[in-house]
PDB file as gemmi writes it, atoms N, CA and C in Angstrom:
CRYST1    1.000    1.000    1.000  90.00  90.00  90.00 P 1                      
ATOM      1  N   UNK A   1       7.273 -35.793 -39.175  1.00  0.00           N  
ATOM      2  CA  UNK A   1       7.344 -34.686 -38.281  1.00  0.00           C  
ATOM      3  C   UNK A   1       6.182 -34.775 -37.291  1.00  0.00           C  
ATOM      4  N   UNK A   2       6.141 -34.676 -36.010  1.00  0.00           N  
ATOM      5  CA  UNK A   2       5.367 -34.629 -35.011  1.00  0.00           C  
ATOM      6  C   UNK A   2       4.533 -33.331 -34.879  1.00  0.00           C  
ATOM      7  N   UNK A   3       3.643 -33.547 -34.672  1.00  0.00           N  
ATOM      8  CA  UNK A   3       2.774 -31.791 -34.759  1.00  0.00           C  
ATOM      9  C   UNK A   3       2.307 -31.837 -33.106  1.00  0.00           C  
ATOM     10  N   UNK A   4       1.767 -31.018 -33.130  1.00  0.00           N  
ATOM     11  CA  UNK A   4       0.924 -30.251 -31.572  1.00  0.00           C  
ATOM     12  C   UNK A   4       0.380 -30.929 -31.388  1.00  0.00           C  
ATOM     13  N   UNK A   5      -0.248 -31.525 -30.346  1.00  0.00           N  
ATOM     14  CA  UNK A   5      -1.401 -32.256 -29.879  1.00  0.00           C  
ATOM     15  C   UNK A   5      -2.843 -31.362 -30.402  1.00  0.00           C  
ATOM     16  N   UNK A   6      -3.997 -32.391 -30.745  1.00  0.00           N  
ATOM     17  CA  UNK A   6      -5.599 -31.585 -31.185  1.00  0.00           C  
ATOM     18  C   UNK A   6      -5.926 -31.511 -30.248  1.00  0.00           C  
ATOM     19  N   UNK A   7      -5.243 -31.781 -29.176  1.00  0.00           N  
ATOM     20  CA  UNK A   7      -6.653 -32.217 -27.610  1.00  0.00           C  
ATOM     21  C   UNK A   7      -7.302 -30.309 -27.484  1.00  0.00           C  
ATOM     22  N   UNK A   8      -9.135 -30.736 -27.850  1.00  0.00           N  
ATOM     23  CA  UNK A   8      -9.497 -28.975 -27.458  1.00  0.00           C  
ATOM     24  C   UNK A   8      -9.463 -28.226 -27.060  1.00  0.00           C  
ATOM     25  N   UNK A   9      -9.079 -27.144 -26.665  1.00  0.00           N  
ATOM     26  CA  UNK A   9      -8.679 -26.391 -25.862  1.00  0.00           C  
ATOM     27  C   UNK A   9      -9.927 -26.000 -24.821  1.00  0.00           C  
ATOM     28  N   UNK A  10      -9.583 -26.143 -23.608  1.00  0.00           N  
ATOM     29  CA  UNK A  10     -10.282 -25.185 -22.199  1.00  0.00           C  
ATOM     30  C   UNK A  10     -10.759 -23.881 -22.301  1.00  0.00           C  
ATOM     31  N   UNK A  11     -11.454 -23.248 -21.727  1.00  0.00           N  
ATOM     32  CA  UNK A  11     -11.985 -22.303 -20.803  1.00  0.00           C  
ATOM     33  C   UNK A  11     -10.396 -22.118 -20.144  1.00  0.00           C  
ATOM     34  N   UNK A  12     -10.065 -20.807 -19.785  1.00  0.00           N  
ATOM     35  CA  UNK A  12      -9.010 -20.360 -18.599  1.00  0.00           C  
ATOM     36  C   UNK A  12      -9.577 -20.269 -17.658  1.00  0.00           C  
ATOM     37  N   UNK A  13      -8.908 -20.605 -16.199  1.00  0.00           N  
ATOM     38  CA  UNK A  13      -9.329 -20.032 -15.209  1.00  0.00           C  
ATOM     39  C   UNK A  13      -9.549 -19.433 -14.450  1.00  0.00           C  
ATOM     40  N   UNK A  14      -7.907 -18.696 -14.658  1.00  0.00           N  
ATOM     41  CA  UNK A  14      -7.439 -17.592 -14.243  1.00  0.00           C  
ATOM     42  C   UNK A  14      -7.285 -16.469 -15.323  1.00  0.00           C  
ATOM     43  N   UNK A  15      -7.137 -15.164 -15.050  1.00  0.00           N  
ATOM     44  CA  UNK A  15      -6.291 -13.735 -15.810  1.00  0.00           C  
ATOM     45  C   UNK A  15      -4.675 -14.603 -15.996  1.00  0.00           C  
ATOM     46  N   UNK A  16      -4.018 -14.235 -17.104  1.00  0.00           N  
ATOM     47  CA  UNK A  16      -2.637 -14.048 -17.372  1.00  0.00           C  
ATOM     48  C   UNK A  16      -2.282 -12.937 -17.645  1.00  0.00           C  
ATOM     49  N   UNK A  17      -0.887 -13.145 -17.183  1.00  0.00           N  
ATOM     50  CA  UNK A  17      -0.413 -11.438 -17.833  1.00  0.00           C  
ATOM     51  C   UNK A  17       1.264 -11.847 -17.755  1.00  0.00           C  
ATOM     52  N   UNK A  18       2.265 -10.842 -18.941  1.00  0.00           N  
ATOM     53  CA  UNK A  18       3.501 -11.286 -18.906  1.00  0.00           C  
ATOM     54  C   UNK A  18       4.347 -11.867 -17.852  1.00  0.00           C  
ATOM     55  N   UNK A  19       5.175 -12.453 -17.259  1.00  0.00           N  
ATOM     56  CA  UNK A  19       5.593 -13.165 -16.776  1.00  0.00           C  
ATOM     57  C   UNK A  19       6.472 -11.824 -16.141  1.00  0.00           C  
ATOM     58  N   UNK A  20       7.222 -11.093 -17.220  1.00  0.00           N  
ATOM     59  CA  UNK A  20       8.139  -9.897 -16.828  1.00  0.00           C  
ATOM     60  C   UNK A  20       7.133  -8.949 -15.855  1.00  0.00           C  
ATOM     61  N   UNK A  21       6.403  -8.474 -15.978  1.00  0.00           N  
ATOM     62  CA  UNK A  21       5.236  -7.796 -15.201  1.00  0.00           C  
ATOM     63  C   UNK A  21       4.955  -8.173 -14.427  1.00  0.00           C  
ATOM     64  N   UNK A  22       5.462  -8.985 -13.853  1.00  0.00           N  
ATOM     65  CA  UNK A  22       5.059  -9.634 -12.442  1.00  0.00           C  
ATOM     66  C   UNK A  22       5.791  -9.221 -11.271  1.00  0.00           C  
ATOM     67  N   UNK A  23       5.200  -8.308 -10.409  1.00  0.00           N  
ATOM     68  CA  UNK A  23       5.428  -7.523  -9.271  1.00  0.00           C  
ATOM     69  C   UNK A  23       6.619  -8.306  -8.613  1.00  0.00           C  
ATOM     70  N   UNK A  24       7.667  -7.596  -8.097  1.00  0.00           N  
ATOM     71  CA  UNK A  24       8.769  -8.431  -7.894  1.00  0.00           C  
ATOM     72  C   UNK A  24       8.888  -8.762  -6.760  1.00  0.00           C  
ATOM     73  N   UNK A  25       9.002  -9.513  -5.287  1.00  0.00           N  
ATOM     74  CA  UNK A  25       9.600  -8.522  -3.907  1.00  0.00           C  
ATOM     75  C   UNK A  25       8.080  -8.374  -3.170  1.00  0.00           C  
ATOM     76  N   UNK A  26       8.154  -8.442  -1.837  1.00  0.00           N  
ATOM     77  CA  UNK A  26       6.626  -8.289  -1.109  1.00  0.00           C  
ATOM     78  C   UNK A  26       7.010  -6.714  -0.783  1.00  0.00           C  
ATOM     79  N   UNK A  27       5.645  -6.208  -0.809  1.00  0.00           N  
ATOM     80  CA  UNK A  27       5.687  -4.895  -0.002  1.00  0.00           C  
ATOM     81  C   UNK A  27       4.001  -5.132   0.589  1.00  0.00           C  
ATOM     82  N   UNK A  28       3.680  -5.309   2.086  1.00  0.00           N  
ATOM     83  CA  UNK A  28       2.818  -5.846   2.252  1.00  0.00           C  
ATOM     84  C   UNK A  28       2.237  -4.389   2.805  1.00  0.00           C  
ATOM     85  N   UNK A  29       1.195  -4.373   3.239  1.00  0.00           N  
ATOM     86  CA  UNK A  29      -0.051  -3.200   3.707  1.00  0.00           C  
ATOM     87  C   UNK A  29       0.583  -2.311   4.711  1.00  0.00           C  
ATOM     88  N   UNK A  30       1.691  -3.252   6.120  1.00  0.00           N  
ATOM     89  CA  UNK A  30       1.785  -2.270   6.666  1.00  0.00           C  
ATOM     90  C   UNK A  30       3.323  -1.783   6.273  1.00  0.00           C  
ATOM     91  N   UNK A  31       3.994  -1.764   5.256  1.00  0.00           N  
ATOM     92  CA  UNK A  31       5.095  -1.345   4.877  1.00  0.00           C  
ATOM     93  C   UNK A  31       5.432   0.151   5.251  1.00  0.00           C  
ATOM     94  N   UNK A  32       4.718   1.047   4.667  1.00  0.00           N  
ATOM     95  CA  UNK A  32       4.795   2.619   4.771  1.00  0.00           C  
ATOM     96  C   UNK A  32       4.543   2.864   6.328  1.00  0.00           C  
ATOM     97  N   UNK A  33       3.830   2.344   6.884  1.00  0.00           N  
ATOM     98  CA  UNK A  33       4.212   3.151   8.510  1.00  0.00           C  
ATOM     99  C   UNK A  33       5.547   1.906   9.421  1.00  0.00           C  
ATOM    100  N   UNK A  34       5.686   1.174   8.920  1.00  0.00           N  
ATOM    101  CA  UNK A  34       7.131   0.113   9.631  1.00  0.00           C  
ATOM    102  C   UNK A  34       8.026   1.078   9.059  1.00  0.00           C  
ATOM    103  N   UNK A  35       8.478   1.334   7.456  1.00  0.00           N  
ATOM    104  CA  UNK A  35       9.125   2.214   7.063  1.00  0.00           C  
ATOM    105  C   UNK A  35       9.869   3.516   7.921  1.00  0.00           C  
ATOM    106  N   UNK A  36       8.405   4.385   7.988  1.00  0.00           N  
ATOM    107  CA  UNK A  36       8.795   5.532   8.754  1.00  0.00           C  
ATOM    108  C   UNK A  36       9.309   5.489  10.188  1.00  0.00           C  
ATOM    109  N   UNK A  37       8.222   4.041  10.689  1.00  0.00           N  
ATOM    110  CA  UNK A  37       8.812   4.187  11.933  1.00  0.00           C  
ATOM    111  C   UNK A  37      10.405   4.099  12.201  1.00  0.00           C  
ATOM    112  N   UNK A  38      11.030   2.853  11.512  1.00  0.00           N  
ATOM    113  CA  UNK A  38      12.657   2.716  11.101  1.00  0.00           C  
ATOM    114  C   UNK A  38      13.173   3.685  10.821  1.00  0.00           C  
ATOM    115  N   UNK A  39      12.712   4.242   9.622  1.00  0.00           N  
ATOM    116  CA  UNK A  39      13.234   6.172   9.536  1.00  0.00           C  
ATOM    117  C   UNK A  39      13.432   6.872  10.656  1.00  0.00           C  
ATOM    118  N   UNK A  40      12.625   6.845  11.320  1.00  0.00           N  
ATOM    119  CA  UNK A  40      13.120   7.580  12.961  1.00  0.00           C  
ATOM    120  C   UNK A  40      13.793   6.895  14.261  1.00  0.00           C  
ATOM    121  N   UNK A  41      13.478   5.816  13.711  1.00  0.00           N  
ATOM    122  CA  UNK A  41      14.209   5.195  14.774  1.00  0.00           C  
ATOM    123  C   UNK A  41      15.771   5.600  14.610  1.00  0.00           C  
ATOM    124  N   UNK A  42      16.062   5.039  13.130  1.00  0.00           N  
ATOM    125  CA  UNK A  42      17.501   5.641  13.105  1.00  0.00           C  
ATOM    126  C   UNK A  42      18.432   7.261  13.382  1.00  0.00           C  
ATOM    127  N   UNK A  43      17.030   7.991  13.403  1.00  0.00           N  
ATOM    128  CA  UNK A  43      17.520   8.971  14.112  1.00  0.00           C  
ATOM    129  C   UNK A  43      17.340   9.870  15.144  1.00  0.00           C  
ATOM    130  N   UNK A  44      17.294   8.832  16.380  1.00  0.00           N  
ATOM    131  CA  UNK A  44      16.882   9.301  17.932  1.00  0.00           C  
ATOM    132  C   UNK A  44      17.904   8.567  18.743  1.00  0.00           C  
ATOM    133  N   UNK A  45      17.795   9.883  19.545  1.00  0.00           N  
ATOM    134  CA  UNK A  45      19.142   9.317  20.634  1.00  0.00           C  
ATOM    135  C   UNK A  45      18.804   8.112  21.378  1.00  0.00           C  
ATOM    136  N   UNK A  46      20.010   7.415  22.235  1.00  0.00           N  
ATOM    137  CA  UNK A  46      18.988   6.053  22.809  1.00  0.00           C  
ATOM    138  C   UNK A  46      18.964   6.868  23.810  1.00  0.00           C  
ATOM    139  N   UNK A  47      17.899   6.196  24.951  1.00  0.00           N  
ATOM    140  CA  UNK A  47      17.462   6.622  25.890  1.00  0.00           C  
ATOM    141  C   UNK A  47      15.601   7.459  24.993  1.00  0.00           C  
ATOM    142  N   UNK A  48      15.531   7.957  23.656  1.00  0.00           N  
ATOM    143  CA  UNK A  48      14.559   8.238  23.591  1.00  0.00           C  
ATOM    144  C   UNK A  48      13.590   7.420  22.813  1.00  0.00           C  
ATOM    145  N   UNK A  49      11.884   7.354  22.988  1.00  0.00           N  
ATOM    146  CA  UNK A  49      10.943   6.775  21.968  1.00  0.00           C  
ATOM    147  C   UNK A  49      10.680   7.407  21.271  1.00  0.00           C  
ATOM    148  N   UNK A  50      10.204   6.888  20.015  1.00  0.00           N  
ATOM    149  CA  UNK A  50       8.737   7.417  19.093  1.00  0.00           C  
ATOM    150  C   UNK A  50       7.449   7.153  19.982  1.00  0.00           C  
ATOM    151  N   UNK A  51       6.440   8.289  19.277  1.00  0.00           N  
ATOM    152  CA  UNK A  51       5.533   8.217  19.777  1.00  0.00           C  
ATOM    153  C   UNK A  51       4.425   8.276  18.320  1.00  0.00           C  
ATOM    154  N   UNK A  52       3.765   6.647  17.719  1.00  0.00           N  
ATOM    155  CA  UNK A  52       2.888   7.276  16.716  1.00  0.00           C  
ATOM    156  C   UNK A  52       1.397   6.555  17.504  1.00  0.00           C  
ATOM    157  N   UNK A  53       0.781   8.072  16.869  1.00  0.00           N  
ATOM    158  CA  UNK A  53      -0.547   8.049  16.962  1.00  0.00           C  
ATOM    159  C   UNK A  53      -1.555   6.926  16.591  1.00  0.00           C  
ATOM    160  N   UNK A  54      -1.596   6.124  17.383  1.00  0.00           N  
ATOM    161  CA  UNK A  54      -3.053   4.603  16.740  1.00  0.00           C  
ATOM    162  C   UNK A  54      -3.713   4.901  15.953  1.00  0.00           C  
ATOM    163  N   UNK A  55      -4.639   6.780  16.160  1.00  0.00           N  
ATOM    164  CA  UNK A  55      -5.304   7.009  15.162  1.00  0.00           C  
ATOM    165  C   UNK A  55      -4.921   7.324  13.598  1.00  0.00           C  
ATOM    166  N   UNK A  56      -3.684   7.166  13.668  1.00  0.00           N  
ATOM    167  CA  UNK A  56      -2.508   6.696  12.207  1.00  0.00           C  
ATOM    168  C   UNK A  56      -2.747   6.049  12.071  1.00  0.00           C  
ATOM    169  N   UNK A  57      -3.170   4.738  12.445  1.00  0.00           N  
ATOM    170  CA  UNK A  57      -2.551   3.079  11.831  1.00  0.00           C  
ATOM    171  C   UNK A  57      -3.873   2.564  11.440  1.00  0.00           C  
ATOM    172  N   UNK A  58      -3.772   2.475   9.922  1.00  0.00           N  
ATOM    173  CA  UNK A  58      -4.776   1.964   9.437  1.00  0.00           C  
ATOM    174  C   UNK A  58      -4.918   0.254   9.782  1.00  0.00           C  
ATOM    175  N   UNK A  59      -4.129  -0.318  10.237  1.00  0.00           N  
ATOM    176  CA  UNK A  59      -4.587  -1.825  10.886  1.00  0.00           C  
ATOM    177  C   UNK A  59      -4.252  -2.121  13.034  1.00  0.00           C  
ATOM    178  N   UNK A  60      -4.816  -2.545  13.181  1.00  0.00           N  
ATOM    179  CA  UNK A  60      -4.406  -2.160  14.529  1.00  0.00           C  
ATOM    180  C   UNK A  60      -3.306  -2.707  14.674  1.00  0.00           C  
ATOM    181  N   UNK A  61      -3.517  -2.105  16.408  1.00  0.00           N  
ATOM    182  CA  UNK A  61      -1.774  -2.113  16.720  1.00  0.00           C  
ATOM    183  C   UNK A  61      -1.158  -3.029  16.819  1.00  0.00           C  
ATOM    184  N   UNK A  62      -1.701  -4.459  17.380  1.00  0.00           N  
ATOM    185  CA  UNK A  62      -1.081  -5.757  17.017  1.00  0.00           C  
ATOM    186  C   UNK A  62      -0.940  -6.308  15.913  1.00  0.00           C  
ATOM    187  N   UNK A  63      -1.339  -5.709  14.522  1.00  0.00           N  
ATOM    188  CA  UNK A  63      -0.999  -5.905  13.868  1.00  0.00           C  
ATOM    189  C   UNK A  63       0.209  -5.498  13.160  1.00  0.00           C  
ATOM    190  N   UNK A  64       0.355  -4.205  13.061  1.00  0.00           N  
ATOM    191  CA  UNK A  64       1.882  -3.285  13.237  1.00  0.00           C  
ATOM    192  C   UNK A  64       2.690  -3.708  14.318  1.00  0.00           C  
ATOM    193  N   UNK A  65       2.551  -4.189  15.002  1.00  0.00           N  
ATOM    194  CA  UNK A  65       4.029  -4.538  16.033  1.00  0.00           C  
ATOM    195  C   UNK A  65       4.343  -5.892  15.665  1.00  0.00           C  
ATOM    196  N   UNK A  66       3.214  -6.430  14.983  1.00  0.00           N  
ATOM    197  CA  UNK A  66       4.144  -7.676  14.668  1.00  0.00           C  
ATOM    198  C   UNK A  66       4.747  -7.407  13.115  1.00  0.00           C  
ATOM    199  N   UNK A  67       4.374  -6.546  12.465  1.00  0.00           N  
ATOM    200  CA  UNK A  67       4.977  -6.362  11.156  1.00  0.00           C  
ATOM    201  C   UNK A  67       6.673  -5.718  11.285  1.00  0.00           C  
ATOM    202  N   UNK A  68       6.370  -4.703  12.334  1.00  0.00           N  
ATOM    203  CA  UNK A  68       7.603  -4.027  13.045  1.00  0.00           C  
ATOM    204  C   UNK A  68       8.850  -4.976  13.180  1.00  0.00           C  
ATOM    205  N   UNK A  69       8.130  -6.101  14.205  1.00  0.00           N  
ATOM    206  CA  UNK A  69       9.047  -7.190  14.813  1.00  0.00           C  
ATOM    207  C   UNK A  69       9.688  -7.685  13.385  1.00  0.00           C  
ATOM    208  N   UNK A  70       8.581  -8.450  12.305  1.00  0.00           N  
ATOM    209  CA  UNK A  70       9.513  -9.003  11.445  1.00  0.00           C  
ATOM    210  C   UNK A  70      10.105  -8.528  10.159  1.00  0.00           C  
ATOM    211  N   UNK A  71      10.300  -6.933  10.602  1.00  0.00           N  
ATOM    212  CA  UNK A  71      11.181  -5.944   9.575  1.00  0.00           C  
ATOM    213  C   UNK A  71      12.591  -6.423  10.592  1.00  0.00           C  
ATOM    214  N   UNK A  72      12.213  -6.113  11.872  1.00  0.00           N  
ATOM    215  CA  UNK A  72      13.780  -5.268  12.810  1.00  0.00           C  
ATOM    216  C   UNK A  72      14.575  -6.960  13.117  1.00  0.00           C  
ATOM    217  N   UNK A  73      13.601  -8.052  13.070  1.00  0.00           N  
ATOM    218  CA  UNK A  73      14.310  -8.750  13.025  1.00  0.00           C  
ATOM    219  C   UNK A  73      15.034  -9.554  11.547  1.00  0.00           C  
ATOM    220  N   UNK A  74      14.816  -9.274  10.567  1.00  0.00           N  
ATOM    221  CA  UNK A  74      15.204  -9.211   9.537  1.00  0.00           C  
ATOM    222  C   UNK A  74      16.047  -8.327   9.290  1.00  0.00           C  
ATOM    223  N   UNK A  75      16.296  -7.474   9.905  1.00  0.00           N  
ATOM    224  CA  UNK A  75      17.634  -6.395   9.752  1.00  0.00           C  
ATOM    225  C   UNK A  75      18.229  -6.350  10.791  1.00  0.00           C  
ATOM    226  N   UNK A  76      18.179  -7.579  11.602  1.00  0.00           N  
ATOM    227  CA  UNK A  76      18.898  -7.200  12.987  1.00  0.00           C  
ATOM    228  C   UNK A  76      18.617  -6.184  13.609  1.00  0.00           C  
ATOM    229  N   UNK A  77      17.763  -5.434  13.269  1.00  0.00           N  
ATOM    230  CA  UNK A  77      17.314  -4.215  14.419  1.00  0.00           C  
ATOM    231  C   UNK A  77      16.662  -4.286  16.178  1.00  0.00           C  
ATOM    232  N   UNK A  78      17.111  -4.060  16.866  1.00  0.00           N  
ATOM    233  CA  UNK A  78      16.480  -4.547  17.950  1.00  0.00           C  
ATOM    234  C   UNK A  78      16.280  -3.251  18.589  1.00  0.00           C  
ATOM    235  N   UNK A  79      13.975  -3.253  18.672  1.00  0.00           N  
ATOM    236  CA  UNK A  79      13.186  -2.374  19.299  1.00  0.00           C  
ATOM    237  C   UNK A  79      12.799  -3.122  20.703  1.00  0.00           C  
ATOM    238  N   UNK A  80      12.098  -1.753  21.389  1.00  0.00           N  
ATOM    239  CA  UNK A  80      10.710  -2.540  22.604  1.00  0.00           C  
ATOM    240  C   UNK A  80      10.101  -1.083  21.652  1.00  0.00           C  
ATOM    241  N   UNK A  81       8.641  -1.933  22.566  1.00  0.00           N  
ATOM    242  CA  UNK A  81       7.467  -1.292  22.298  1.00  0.00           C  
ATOM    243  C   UNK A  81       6.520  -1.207  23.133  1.00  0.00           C  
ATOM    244  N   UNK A  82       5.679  -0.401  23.776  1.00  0.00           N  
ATOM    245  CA  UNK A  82       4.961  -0.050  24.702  1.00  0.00           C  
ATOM    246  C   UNK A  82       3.865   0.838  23.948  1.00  0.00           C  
ATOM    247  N   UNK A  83       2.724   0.692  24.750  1.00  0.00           N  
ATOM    248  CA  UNK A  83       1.568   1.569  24.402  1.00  0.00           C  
ATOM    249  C   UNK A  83       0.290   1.970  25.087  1.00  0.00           C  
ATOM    250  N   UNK A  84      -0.468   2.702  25.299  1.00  0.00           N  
ATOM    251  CA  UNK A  84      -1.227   3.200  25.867  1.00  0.00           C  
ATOM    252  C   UNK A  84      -2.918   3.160  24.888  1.00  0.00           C  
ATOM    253  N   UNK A  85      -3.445   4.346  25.445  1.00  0.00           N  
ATOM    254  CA  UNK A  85      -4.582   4.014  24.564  1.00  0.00           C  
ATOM    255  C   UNK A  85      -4.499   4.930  23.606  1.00  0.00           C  
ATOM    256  N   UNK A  86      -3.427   5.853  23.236  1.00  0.00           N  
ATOM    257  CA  UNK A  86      -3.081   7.267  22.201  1.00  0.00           C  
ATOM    258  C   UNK A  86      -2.392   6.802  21.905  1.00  0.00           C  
ATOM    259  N   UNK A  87      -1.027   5.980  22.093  1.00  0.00           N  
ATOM    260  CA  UNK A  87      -0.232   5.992  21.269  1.00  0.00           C  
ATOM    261  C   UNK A  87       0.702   4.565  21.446  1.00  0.00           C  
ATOM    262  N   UNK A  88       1.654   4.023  20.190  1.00  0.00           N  
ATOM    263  CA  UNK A  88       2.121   3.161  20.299  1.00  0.00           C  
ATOM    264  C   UNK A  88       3.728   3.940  20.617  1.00  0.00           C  
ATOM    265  N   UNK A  89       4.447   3.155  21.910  1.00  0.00           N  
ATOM    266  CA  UNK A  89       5.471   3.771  21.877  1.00  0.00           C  
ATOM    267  C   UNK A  89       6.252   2.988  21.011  1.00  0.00           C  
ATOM    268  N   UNK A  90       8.175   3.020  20.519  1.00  0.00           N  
ATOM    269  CA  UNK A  90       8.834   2.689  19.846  1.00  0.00           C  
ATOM    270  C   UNK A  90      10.318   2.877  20.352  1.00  0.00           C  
ATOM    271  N   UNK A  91      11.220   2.501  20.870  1.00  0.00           N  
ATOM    272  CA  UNK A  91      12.446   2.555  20.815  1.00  0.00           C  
ATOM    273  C   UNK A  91      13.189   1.533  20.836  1.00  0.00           C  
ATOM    274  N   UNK A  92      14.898   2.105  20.570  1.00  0.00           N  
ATOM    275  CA  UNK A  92      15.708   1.245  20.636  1.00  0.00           C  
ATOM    276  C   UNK A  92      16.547   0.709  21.755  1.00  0.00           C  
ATOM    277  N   UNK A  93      16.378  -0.613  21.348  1.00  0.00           N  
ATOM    278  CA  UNK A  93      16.826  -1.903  22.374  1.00  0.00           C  
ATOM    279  C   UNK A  93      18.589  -1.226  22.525  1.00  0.00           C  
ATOM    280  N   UNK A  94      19.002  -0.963  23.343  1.00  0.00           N  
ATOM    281  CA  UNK A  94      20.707  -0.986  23.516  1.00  0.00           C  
ATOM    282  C   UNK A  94      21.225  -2.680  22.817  1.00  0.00           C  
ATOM    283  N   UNK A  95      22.400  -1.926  22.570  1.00  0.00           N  
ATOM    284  CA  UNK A  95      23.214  -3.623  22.021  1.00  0.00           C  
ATOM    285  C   UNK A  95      23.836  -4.290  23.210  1.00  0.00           C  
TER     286      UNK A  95                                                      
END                                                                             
C-alpha cells in the first residue's frame, strides 16, 4: 500500500478559508451609486437627465463614468453624460 508522502510540511502563506465561502460575482466600490443611477435612469422620460451631486461620489467622477459606461454597456444600455463643477449629468441615449 502506498502512503502520503513525509516531505515536511511548510509555513502557509496565505489565510484559507472554505472554498464554499468564497464571495461569488464582483460587486466592485462603485456599484451602489451606478446602481441607483440605472434605477433612475429607467424611470425618466427621454428628453430628461439625472442630476447627481459630485459631492456624493465617493471616487471621482472619472472614475464613476467609466464604471457607468461598463455597467450600460454590459446591459446594452445606452447613456451620455455631461458635467459641470456640481454635478454629473446622466441621460438616455435614444435608440
Amino acid at each position: 500500500m502506498a502512503g502520503r508522502s513525509t516531505k515536511p510540511k511548510t509555513a502557509m502563506n496565505f489565510a484559507s478559508m472554505r472554498q464554499a465561502d468564497v464571495p461569488q460575482g464582483r460587486n466592485g466600490k462603485h456599484k451602489a451609486i451606478v446602481t441607483r443611477i440605472l434605477s433612475d435612469l429607467d424611470q425618466i422620460e427621454p428628453g430628461t437627465a439625472i442630476k447627481v451631486p459630485l459631492a456624493q461620489l465617493k471616487e471621482s467622477k472619472a472614475k464613476v463614468r467609466s464604471a457607468l459606461n461598463r455597467a450600460t454597456r454590459k446591459n446594452g444600455h445606452e447613456v451620455a453624460t455631461a458635467s459641470d463643477d456640481t454635478y454629473l449629468y446622466v441621460w438616455n441615449e435614444p435608440k
